[in-house]
C-alpha positions in Angstrom: 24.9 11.1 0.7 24.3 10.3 -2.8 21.2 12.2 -4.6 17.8 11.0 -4.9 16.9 9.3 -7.7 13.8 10.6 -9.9 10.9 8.5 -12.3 10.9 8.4 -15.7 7.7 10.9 -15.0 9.9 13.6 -13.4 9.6 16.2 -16.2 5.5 15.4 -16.2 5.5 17.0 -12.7 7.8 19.5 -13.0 5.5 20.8 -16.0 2.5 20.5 -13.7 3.8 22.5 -10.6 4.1 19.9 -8.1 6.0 19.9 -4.7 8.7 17.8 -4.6 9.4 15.8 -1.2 12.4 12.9 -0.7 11.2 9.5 -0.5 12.6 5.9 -0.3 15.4 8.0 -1.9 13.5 9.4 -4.6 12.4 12.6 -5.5 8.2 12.6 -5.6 5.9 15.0 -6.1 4.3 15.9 -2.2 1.2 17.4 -3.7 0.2 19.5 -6.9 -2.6 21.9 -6.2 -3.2 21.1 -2.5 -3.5 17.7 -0.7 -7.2 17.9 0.1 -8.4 18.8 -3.4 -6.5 16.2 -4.7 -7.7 13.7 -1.9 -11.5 14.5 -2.7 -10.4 14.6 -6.4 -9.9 10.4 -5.6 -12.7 10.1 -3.3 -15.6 11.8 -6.3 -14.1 11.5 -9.4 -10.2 10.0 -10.0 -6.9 11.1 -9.7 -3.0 9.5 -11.1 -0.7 8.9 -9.4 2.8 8.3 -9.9 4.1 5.1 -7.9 7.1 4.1 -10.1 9.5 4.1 -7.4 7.9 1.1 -6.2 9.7 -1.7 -7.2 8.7 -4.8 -9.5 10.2 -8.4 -9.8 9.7 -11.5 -12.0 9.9 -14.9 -10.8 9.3 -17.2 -13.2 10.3 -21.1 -14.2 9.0 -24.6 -12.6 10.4 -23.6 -9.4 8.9 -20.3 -9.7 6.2 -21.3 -7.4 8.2 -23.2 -4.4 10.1 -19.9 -3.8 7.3 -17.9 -3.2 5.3 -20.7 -1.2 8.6 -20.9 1.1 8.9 -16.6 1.3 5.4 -15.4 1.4 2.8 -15.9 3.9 -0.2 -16.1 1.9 -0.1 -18.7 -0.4 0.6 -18.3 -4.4 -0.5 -21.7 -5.0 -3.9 -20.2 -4.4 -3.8 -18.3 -7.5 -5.6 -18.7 -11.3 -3.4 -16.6 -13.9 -4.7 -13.3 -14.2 -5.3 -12.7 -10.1 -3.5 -10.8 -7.6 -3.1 -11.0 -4.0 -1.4 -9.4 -1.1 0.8 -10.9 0.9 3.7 -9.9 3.3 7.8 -11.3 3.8 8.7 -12.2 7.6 12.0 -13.1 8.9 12.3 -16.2 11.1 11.1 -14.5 14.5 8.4 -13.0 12.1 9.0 -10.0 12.2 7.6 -8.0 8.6 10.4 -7.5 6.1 7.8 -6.0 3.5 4.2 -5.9 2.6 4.0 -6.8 -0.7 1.2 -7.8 -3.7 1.7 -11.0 -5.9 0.5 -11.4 -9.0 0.5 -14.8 -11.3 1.0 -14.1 -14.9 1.1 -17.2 -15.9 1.1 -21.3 -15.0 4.8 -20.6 -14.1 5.1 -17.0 -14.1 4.5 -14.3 -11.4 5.6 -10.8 -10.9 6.0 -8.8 -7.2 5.5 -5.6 -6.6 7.5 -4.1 -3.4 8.0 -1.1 -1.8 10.3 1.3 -2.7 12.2 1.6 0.9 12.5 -2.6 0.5 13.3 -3.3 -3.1 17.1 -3.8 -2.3 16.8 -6.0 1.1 13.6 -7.7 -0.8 15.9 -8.9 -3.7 18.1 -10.0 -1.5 16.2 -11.8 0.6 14.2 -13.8 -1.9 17.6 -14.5 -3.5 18.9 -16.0 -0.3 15.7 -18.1 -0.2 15.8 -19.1 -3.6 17.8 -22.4 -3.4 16.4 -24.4 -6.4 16.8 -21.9 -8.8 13.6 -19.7 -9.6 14.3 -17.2 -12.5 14.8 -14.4 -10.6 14.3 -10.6 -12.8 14.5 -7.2 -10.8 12.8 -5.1 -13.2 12.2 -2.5 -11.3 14.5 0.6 -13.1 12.8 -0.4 -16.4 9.3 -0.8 -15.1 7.0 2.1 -14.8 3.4 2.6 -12.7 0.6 4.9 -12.9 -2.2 4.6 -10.7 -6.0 6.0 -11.8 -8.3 5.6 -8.9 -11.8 6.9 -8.3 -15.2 6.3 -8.6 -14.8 7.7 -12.6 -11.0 5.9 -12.7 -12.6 3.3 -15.1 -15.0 4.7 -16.9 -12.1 6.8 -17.9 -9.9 3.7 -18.8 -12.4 2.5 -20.8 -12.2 5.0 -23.3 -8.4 4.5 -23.4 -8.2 0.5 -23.3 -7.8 -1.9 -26.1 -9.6 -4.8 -23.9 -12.5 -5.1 -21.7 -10.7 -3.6 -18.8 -14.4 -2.9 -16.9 -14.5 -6.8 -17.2 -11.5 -7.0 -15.1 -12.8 -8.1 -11.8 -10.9 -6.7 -8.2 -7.7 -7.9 -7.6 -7.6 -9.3 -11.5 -5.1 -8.5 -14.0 -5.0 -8.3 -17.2 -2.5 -7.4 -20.3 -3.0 -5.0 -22.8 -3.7 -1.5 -24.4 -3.9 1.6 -23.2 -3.6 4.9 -24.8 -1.5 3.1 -27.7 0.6 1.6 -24.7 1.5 -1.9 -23.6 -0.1 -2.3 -20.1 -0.3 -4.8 -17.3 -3.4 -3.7 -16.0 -4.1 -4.6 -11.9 -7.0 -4.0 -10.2 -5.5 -3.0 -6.9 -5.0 -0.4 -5.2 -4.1 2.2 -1.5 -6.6 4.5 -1.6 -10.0 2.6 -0.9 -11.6 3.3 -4.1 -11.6 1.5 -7.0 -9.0 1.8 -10.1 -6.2 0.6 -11.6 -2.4 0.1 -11.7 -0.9 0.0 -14.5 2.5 -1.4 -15.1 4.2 -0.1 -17.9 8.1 -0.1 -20.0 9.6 3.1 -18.5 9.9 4.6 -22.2 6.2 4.7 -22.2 5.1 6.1 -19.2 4.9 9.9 -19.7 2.8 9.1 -23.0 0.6 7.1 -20.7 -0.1 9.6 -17.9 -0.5 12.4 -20.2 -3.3 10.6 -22.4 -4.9 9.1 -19.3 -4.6 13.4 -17.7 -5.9 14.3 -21.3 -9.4 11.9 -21.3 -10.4 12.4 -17.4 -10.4 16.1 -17.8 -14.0 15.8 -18.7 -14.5 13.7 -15.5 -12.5 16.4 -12.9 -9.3 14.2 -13.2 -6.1 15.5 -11.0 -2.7 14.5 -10.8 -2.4 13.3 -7.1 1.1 13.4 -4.7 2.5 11.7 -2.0 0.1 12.9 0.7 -3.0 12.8 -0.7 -2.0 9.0 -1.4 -1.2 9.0 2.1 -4.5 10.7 3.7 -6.5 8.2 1.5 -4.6 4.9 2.3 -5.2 5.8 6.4 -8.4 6.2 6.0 -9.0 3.4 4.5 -7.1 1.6 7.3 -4.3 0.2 5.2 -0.6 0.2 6.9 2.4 1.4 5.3 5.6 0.0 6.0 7.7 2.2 8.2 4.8 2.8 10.2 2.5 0.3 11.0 5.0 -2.7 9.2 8.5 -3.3 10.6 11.1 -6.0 11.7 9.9 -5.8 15.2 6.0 -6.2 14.0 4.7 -9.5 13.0 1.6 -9.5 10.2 -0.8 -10.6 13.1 -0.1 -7.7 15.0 -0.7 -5.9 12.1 -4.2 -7.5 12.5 -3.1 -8.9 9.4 -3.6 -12.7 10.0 -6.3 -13.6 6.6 -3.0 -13.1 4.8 -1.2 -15.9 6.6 -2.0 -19.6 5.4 -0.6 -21.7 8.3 0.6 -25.3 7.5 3.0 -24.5 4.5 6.3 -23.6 5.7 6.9 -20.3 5.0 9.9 -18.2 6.6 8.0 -17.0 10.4 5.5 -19.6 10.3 7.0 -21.3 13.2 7.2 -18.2 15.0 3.4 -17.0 13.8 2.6 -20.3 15.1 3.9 -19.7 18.5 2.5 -15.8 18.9 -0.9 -17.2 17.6 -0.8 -20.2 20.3 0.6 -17.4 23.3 -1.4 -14.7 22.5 -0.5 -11.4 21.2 1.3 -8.7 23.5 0.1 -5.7 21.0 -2.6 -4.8 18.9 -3.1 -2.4 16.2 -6.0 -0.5 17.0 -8.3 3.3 15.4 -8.4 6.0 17.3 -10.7 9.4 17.0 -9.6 12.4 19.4 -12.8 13.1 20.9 -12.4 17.2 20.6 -12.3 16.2 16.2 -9.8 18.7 16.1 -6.1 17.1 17.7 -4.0 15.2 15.5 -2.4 12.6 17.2 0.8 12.1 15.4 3.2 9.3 14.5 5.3 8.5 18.0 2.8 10.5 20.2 2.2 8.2 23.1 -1.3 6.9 24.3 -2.1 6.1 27.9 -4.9 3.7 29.6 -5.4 4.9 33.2 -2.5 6.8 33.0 -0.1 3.9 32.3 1.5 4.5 28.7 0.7 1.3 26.7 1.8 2.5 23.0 2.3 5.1 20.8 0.7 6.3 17.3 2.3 4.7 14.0 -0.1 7.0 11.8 -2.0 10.1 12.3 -3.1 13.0 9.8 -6.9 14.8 9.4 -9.0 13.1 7.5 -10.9 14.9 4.6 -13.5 12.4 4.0 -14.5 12.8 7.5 -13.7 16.4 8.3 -12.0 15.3 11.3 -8.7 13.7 12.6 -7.8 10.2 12.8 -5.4 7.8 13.8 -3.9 4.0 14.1 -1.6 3.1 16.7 -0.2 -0.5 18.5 -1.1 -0.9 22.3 0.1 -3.1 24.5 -1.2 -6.1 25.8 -3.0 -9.3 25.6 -6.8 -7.5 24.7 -7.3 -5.5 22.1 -8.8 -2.3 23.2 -12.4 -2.8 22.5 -14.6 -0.3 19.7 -15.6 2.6 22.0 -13.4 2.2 25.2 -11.6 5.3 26.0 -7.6 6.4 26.6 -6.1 9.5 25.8 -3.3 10.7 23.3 -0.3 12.8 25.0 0.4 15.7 22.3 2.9 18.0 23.2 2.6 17.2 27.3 -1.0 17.7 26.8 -3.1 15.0 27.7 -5.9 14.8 24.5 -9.1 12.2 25.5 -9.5 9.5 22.3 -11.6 6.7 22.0 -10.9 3.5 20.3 -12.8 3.2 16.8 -13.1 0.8 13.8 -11.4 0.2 10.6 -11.3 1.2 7.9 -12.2 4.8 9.1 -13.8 5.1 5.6 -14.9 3.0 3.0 -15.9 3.2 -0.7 -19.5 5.5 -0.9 -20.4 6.4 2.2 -18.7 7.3 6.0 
């Protein structure tokens, strides 16, 4: 087994006394000073993260946009220059390959960024797709990220940026300055607040973190790991691939059907078609264990009347909320209604839940 590979930003954590953890075959930083200070770090003021395992592409060229109309479920077309989107990769029987965010830089020029677990089968597949030719770039090895989110994430940016980056509206992007350093500056996204992504060249990326680290520390700013980025994403009801995405889940199990535009021919929309038209036979659902104090985990099974019907894909406690919470897919053609009850088997005990809404959290309030 070959060794993981490490970011450009290894030595920044090392300094800072972070907990490494193997993932997507890199080496990431776990958690610095505890994963609950650094999730409530997110949640009142702003934390960075490191994300530059994920991985980035450019498509560009006049056929640019005909490979990502025939890969992608949500339309590109759709898109002024400067905005973002997300949007997912299905295989025929559409099943999820990867969930994914688009971004058009340009009339004929867009950049994807993937995750990390999926940038090799992701290349490949959009290279298998790309029969008329798209300029195809993986950039990924040469492309940094550092995330700042938080209420205070750009009020803090401000004082860095070169541009109007306040001005930049959700799910914009916009190129740029920061901290001396050439950005591509999204307004996306996992953790339910607001912030930024910022795309940068590899060579510039520890000069970025540290001077973004060096003006927050006015504003509480912390440098954030893997599982505070996790805690946050679920409960802010987002999926992550491996979990709640996989080849054997379509997007609208996933409850994920606003990102598929029907009618355009995309890989799986025949298939999407035909689950839409049968009816679903599983349903991603929220679940609270009624004692607050059980974590359902992922793979724990969960019963209705004592039949199992489907198993957690995500479960951890929730800091926000002081209590635990959970997503997981059950079988059938309803969707468990909000409120209706069914229980969680953890460790052959039998744990009463009862089915809730999502997100489990959202941006100022519970």
């Amino acid at each position: 087994m070959s060794p993981p590979k490490r970011t450009i930003l290894f030595a920044e954590h090392q300094k800072l006394g972070a907990r490494m953890t193997n993932f997507a075959g890199f080496e990431m930083p776990v958690q610095y000073t505890g994963i609950i200070e650094e999730h409530m770090a997110v949640r009142t003021a702003a934390g960075v993260f490191d994300l530059s395992h994920m991985g980035e592409f450019e498509v560009t060229g006049p056929h640019a946009l005909d490979l990502l109309e025939r890969a992608l479920t949500n339309s590109a077309a759709r898109l002024r220059e400067g905005q973002a989107q997300y949007t997912l990769l299905c295989a025929p029987d559409g099943g999820t390959i990867d969930d994914l965010i688009v971004y058009r830089l340009g009339a004929e020029r867009f950049m994807l960024c993937v995750n990390a677990s999926n940038i090799d089968a992701d290349r490949e597949w959009l290279l298998g797709l790309n029969i008329n030719g798209a300029d195809f770039r993986d950039l990924s090895n040469e492309t940094a990220l550092v995330a700042v989110q938080g209420p205070k994430a750009i009020a803090i940016l401000k004082r860095l940026a070169a541009f109007p980056v306040d001005e930049v509206p959700r799910f914009g992007i916009a190129s740029g300055e920061v901290a001396g350093v050439q950005c591509l500056a999204a307004c996306t996204g996992y953790t339910g607040e607001d912030g930024f992504e910022l795309f940068v060249a590899a060579k510039d990326a520890a000069r970025l973190f540290a001077e973004v680290m060096a003006t927050g520390a006015a504003d509480q700013i912390k440098p954030c790991g893997l599982g505070a980025r996790d805690t946050l994403r679920l409960e802010a009801g987002l999926p992550l691939y491996g979990h709640e995405l996989d080849r054997e889940t379509s997007p609208l199990e996933a409850g994920l059907g606003t990102y598929v535009k029907f009618g355009r021919g995309f890989v799986g929309e025949d298939a999407l078609a035909a689950q839409r038209a049968s009816g679903l036979k599983k349903h991603l659902i929220g679940l609270a264990t009624d004692d607050a104090r059980t974590i359902a985990r992922q793979g724990y099974p969960i019963l209705i009347d004592d039949a199992q019907v489907g198993a957690v894909t995500s479960g951890t406690f929730a800091p926000s909320l002081s209590r635990p919470i959970a997503m997981a897919y059950a079988r059938g053609a309803e969707r468990p209604a909000i409120g209706s009850k069914l229980e969680v088997e953890v460790r052959n005990r039998r744990i009463a839940a009862t089915v809730v809404a999502r997100p489990f959290y959202k941006r100022g309030g519970k």
